[in-house]
N, C-alpha and C positions, 0 to 999 in steps of 0.2 A: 301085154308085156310092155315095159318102161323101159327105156335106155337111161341108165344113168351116169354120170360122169363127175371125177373129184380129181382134185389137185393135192397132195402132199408132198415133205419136203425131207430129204434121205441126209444125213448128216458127211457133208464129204471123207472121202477114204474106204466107205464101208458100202460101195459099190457089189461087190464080189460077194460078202459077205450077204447084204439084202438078198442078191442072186439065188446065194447059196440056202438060204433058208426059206425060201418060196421051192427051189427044187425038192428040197425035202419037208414040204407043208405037211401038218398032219394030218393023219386020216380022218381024227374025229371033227377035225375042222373044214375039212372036207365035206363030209355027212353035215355038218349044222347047214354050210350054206347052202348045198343043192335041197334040203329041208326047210329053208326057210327062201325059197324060190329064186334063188342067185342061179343066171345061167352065162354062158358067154359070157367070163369073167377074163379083164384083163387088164396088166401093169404094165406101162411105160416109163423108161426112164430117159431125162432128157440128160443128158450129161453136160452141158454148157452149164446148166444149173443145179444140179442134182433134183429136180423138180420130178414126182412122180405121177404119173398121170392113171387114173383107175378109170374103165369103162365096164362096164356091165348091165345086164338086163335082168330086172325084177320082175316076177310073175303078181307080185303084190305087194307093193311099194310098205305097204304098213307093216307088213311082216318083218322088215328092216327095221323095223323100232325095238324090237326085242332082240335081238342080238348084242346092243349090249349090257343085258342081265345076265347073258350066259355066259357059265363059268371057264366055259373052251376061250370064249372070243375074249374076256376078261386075260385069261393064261398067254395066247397071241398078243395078246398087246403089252403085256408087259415084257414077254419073249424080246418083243420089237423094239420096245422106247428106247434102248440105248445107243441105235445107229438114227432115228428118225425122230424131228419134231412131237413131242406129246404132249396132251393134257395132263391136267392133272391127273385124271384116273387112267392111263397112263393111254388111253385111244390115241389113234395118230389126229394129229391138226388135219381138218381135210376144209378146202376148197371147192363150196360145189361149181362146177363149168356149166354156162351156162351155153346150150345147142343153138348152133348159126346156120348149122349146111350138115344135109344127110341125104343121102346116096341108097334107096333100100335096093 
């Protein structure tokens, strides 16, 4: 099991809004990532900066290569690009964090 950690950036205002749209995550987006070995998934928001912080643990790091060809995590990203930093193909900007200090 991997811990992994990313950095992305939430477009000011739309605080509530990000909120509100992770409360109601989809279900099939749900199913992709515990299928694609995503456990202990979690988002922080720093609000001094709008800076989001993801941590999570992969069962097999490579199996996050593929998610995004799928047409769920393709549909979520694009849901999202309009409150947060995106690519072109509209995935969030992410920042991978690099691990200092852990506490198991």
């Amino acid at each position: 099991m991997q811990r992994t950690a990313f950095k992305m950036q939430l477009i000011k205002g739309f605080e509530e809004e990000y909120k509100k749209r992770h409360d109601e995550i989809w279900p099939e987006l749900q199913v992709l990532l515990k299928e694609s070995g995503i456990s202990d998934y979690a988002i922080f928001l720093d609000e001094t900066t709008n800076s989001l912080f993801g941590v999570m643990k992969a069962d097999d790091p490579q199996k996050l290569n593929n998610l995004p060809e799928h047409p769920v995590m393709q549909r979520w990203w694009e849901y999202m690009s309009d409150i947060m930093e995106t690519n072109p193909d509209h995935s969030p900007v992410q920042t991978p964090l690099k691990e200092v200090f852990y506490l198991p």
